[in-house]
N, C-alpha and C positions, 0 to 999 in steps of 0.2 A: 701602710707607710705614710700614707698620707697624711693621716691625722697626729702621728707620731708627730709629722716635720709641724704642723699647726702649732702641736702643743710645747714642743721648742723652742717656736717662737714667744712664747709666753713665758718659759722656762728659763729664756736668755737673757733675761727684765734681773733676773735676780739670780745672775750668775757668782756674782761674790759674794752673796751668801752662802749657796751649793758649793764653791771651793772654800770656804771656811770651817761648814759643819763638813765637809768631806773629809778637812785635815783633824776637825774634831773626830770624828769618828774613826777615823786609824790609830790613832793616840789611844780612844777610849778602848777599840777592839785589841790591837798587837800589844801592849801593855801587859794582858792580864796573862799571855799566850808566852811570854819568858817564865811563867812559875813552874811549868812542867820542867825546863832547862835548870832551873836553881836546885830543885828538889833533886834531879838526876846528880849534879853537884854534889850537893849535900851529901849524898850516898854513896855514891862511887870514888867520889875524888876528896872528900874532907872528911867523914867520917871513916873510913875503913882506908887512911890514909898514915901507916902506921909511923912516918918519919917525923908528926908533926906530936905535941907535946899534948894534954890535953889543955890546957893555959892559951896555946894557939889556938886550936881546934877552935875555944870559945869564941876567943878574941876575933876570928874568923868567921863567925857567925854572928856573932854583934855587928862587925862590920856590915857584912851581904845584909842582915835585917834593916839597918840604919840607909842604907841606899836605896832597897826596894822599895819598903814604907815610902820612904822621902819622895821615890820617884811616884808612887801611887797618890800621895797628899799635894803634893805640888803639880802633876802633870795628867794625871788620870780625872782627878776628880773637876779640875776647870775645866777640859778639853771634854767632859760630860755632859758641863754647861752648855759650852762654844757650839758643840753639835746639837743639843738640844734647841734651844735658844735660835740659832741660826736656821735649822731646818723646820721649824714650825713657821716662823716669820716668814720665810719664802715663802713654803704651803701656802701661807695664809691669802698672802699677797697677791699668789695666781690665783686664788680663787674670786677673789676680791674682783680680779681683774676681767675672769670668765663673768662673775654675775655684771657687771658693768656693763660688757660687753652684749651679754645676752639683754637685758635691759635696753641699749641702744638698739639692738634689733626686732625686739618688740616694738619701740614707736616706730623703726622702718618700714615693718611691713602693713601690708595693703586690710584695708576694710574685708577683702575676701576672706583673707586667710583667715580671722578672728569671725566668719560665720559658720565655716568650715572645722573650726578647732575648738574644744568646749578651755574655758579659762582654768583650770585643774589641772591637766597637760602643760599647758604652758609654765605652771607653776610649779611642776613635778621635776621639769630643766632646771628652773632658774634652782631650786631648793638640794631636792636628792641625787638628781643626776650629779651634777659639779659638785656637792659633798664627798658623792662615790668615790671624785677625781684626790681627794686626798690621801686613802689608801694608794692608789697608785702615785701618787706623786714621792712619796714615805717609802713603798718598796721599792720603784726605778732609780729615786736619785739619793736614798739614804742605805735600804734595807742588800740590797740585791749586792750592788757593787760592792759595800766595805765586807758581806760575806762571805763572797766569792774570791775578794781577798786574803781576807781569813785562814778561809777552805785552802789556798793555793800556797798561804805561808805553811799553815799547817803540815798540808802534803809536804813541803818541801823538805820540811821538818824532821817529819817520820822516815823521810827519806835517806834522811841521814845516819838515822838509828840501826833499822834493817829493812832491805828495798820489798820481799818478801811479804814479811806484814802489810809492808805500804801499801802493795798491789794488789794483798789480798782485802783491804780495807778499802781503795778508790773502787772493786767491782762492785762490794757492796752499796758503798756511795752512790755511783751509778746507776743501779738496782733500782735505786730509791728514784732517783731523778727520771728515769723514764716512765716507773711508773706515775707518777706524779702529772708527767707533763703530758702524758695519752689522759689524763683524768681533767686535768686544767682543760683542756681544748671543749670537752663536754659541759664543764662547767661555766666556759664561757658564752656558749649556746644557750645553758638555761638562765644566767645572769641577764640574756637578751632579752628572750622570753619575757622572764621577771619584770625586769622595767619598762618594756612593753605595754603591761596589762596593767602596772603600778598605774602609769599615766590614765589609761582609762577608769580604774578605779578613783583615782584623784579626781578626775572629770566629774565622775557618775557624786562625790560626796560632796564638793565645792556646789554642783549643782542641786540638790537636794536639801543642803542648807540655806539657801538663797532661797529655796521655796520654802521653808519648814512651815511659813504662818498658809500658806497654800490647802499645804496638806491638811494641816489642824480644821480649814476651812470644807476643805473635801473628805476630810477623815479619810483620809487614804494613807496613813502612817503604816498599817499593816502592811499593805499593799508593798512599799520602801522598805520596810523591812524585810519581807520577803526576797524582794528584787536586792538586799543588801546580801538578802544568805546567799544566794545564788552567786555573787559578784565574790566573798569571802570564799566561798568555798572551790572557785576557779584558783583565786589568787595562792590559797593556800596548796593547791595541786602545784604550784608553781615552785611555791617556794620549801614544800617537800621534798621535789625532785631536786632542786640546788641544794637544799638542806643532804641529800641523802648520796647524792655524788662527794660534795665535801668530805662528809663521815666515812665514807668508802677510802677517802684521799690519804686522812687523816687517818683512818686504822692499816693500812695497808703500811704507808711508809713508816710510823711512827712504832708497827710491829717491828719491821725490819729492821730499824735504828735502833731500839733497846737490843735488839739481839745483839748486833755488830760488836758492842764491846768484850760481851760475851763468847764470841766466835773465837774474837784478837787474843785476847786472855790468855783462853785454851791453847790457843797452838803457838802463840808466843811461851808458854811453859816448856813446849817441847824443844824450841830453841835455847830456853835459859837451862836445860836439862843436858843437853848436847854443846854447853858453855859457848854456843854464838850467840849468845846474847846476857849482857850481866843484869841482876838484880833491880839495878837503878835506871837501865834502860828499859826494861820491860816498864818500872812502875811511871815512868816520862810517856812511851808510846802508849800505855794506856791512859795517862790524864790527855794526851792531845787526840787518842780516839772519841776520849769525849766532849773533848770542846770540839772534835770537829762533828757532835750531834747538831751541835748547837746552831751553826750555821747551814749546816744542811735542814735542818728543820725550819730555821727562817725563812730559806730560800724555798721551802714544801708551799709554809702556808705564805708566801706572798704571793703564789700563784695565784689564789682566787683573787687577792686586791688589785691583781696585774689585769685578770680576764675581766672582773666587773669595773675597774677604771677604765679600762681599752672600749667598753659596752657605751659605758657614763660620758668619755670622749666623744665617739665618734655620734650618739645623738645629741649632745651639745653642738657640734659643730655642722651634722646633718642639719641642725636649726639654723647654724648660722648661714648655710648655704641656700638659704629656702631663696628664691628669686622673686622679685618683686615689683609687679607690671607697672605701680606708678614711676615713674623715676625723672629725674630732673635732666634738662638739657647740659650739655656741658661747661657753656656759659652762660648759665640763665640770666634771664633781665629782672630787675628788680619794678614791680610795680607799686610806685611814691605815691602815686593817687590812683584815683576812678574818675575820670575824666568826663567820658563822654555816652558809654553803651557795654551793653553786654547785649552779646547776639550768639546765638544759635544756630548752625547752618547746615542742612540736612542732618540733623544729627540722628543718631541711632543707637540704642544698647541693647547687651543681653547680658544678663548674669552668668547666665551659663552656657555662653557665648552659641546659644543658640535660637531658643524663644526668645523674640525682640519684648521691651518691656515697652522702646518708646522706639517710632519710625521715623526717619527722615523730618524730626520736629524743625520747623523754622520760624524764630520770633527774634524782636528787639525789646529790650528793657532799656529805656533811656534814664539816663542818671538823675536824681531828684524825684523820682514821682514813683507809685506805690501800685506794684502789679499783684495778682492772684491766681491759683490755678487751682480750680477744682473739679468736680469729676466724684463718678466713681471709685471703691477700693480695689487695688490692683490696676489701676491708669495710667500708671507714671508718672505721679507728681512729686515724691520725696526724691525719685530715682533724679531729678532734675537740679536738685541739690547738691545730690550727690555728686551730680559731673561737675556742676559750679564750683564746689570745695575739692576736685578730683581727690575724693574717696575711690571714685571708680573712673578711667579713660574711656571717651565714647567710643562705642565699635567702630562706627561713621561717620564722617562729619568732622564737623570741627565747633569747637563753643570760643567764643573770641570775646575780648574785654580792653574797650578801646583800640579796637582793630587787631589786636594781636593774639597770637593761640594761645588759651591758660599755659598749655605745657610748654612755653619759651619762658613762663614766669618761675621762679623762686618759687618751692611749698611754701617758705615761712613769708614771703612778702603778701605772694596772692592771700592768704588765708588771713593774713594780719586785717588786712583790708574788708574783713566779714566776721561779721558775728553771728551763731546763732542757737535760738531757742527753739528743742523740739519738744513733742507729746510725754517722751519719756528721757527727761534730762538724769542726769547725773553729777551727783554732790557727792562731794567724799566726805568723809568721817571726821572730822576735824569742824572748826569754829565755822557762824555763819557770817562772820568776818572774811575769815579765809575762804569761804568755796566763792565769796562777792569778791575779792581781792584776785582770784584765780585769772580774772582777764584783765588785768595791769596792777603789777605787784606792789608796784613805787606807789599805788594810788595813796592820799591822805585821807583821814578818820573822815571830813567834812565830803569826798566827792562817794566815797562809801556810802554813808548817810542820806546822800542826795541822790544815788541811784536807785536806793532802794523804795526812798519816799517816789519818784518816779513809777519804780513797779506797784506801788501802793504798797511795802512789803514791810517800812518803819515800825507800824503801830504795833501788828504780831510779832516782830523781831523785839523789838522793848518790851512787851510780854511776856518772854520767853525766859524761864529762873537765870541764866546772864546773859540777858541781852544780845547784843553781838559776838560775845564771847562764849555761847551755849555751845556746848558739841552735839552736832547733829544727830550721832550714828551713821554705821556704814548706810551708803546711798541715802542719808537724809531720812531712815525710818523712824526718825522721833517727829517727822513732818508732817503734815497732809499734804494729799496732792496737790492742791490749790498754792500752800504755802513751798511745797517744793518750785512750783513752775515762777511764782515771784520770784524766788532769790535770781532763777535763771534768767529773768527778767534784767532784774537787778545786775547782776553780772554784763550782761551783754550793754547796760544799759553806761554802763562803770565806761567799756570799752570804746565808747562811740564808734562802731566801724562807719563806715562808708556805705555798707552795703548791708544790711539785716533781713537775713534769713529768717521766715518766721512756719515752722512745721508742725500746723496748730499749736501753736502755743500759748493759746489761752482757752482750751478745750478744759481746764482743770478750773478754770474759774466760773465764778455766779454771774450774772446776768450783766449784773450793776457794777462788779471789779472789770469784768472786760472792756463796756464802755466804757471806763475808767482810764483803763491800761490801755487802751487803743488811744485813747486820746491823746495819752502823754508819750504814744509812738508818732504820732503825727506833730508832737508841740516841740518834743525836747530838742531833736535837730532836722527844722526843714529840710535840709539842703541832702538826708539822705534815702540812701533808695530800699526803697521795701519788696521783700519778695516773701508771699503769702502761701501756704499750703494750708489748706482748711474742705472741712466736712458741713461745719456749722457756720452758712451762707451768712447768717447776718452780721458776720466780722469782718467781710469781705466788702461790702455795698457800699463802704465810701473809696475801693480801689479806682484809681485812672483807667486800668485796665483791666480785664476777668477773662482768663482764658480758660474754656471747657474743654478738658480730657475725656476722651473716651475709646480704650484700647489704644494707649500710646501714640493717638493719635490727636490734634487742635481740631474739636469739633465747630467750633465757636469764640469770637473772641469780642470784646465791646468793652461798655459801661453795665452798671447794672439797668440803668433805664431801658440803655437800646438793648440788653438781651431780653429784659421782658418781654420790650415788643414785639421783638419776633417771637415769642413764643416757641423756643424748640428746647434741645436739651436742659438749658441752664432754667427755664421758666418751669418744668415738669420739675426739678429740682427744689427748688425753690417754694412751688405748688406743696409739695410736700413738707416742706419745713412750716412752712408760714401760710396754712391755707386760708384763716381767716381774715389777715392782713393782705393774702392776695386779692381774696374775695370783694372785699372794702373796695380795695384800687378801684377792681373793676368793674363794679358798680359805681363808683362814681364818674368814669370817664363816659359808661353809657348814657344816651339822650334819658333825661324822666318820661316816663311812660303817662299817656294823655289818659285822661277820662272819659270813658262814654258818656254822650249827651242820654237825657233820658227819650226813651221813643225811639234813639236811633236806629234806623235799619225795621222799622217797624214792615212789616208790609202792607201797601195801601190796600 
């Protein structure tokens, strides 16, 4: 019921549509449902009517032609349209409104949930799921009701004829419908099933394609394909078993229903035989035993669109229920600038809220000057990020920025306030205008231009068959890596935040573009603050400050001179990247070593 009332509410958006094609739809249905009445006419009361001339008789049938026609060309065939017309637009329109919907709560939820979920799933909601919900939305508010009304003029109909047939016609009826609805209830278990394992099939090919150049590289295609027969041939056990329930649905009642008029026939003869029942009405009761297949049959097979739209519903909406730990205070503050610091105060995380990644970290980044945190992999240095942009909320602690908790700010203020560039950026498919424009949209052609000359990224962009206006491919696979991490450069570079997050971000470039690009991070805007994640020490040595991680822990923190000198973590680090330059150092800070005199030490 629950999700029933959800979908209502989406359904009440375009309720004047639903009462429109509803009125259409009575008009197009009860219309056709007087011909059985005319026909009985015709037979009973004007043709074997022997007081009338045959000049009348005609004149009598031209007339009733002349109205019914008229009423069918004027009123049946618009009110075809109105319902038409009316009821797809609504459809349309909820669906419109679910994928929106579903859309909005994609960028709500948390950095978790998108580690935990493969992107195929997700996509299998926003696409097949809410498609499914069209079937249902066609039998609940078009198909079901105007047949059931149908069904009930119908009976009402026969009713009048002889109650006898009628009764012996609604058990049949009934027959039908219960077998039907003990079969729906199974079919909508495996329509569960089905879309179930649809999502994970969608998962297992979005991600498979995303590696294809992988595999070619690993020749491991067999292998995928393999793992695809395996994956098909569950899915198909799946959709056998829906497929074989239906058919069972479908042979069973639709036996039954061709029988029925056959049944009526027969032993309506034996009443037209025993004159309780004339000619004309037997041949009436039998044209409305068979329009009442018609809606009994709609109402058979809308079952399934009823049990896989109920399916299609409630995991749309179990999506939209998903919870999500970031969440904003209920007056948030807006933060207009970066002032003064960002600090850290015992903080603590865990991903899987149990092995810490980072303990009790405690530091300041003061505003203007350019920090670093390196380490180890698996140290906790992106995770540090992470809490700064709360992608994730600290277990422990609290992380503050100009004395206040992130989580008192706005997502969209605090986050406005940072930009950043990591190891594995992402570019959309679209121009290399547009992925540079992606961090302020109003920017003009000239600050475009000048960001990217910034990232050093101008000259290969003018290179490129149109220039600014090349389409990259998805994630930028017409790029190199080098050339991917500029634009990201670029971009960030567009944005001036306050605060530039940097998670190796120039690990994709040569030697001589990084001094480059380091430089024009230190040139373009003094006044802002840098926060460094890096592996490759020598992009690090002109920071203010160097804080070494090791096991989520501040093993060390200085300049690069004074960690030299002490000589502990960050100098074995550093020994290893740079041993011939260390080597140099420190031979030159050693005394020259003296010469032996000759004879020295001789013994007298």
């Amino acid at each position: 019921m629950k999700v029933i009332r959800m979908f209502l509410a989406y359904a009440a958006k375009e309720k004047k549509r639903y009462v429109w094609g509803f009125v259409g739809s009575l008009f197009r249905f009860l219309i056709p449902l007087t011909v059985p009445l005319v026909v009985k006419f015709l037979l009973d009361d004007l043709l074997q009517n022997g007081a009338l001339t045959a000049g009348e008789k005609t004149q009598q049938v031209l007339l009733l032609a002349a109205v019914s026609l008229s009423t069918f060309v004027l009123l049946r065939s618009p009110m075809e349209y109105v319902r038409q017309s009316c009821m797809q637009k609504a459809n349309n329109n909820i669906i419109k409104h679910l994928r929106q919907d579903t859309f909005r709560k994609i960028h709500a939820l948390d950095a978790k949930y998108f580690s935990n979920h493969k992107s195929g799933e997700i996509g299998t909601r926003f696409f097949e799921d809410i498609e499914k919900t069209k079937g249902f939305m066609t039998a609940v508010f078009a198909n079901v009701w105007i047949e059931l009304i149908v069904l009930l003029f119908v009976i009402g109909t026969m009713f009048t004829l002889n109650t006898k047939l009628t009764l012996l016609s609604v058990l049949l009826v009934g027959l039908q419908f219960a077998i039907a609805h003990w079969l729906s209830r199974k079919y909508k278990v495996a329509s569960k099933d089905l879309m179930q394992y649809r999502s994970t099939l969608s998962g297992f090919l979005y991600e498979k394609i995303q590696g294809t150049v992988l595999a070619k590289l690993f020749a491991t295609e067999k292998r995928d394909r393999e793992e695809l027969e395996r994956h098909l041939d569950r899915y198909e056990r799946f959709t056998d078993r829906q497929a074989r329930i239906h058919s069972i649905s479908l042979a069973s009642v639709n036996g039954l229903s061709d029988m029925t008029p056959l049944i009526v026939v027969f032993v309506g003869c034996l009443y037209v035989i025993d004159s309780s029942l004339t000619i004309g009405s037997l041949v009436a009761f039998f044209a409305y035993v068979d329009r009442m297949r018609s809606p009994v049959a709609a109402l058979v097979q809308a079952m399934p669109s009823i049990a896989e739209g109920n399916v299609a519903l409630r995991r749309v909406f179990d999506f939209f229920g998903i919870p999500s730990d970031i969440r904003e205070a209920e007056r948030p503050l807006e933060l207009d600038a970066f002032r003064t610091a960002i600090r850290f105060n015992r903080v603590s995380f865990a991903y899987d809220g149990q092995d810490k990644v980072i303990r009790e970290l405690s530091f300041t980044i003061e505003r203007g000057k350019t920090y670093a945190f390196v380490g180890a992999s698996g140290g906790g240095k992106s995770t540090i990020l992470h809490l700064l942009t709360r992608m994730y909320d600290a277990t422990a602690g609290e992380v503050l920025i100009d004395e206040v908790n992130i989580r008192d700010y706005s997502l969209a203020s605090l986050r406005s306030r940072m930009g950043i560039v990591t190891q594995d950026n992402f570019l959309y498919s679209s121009s290399v205008r547009d992925n540079i424009r992606l961090a302020k949209p109003e920017a003009t052609e000239d600050e475009i231009v000048r960001a990217a000359k910034l990232a050093y990224a101008h000259e290969f962009i003018l290179a490129l068959p149109h220039g600014y206006d090349t389409e990259i491919g998805e994630r930028g696979v017409k790029l190199s890596g080098g050339q991917k991490q500029r634009i990201a450069l670029a971009r960030v570079f567009l944005r001036r935040p306050a605060i530039l997050l940097l998670d190796e971000a120039t690990s994709a470039l040569d030697n001589e573009s990084e001094r480059l690009v380091q430089a024009s991070i230190q040139a373009h805007n003094p006044d802002q603050t840098v926060i460094m994640i890096a592996h490759r020490l020598s992009t690090v040595i002109h920071a203010d400050r160097i804080f070494v991680l090791q096991h989520g822990r501040i093993v060390e923190s200085g300049t690069h001179g004074e960690l030299l000198q002490r000589g502990g973590c960050y100098r074995e680090l550093y020994a290893q990247q740079q041993p011939v330059e260390l080597g140099l150092a420190a031979a030159a800070s050693s005394p020259a070593p003296q010469l032996a005199t000759v004879g020295a030490g001789r013994e007298s």
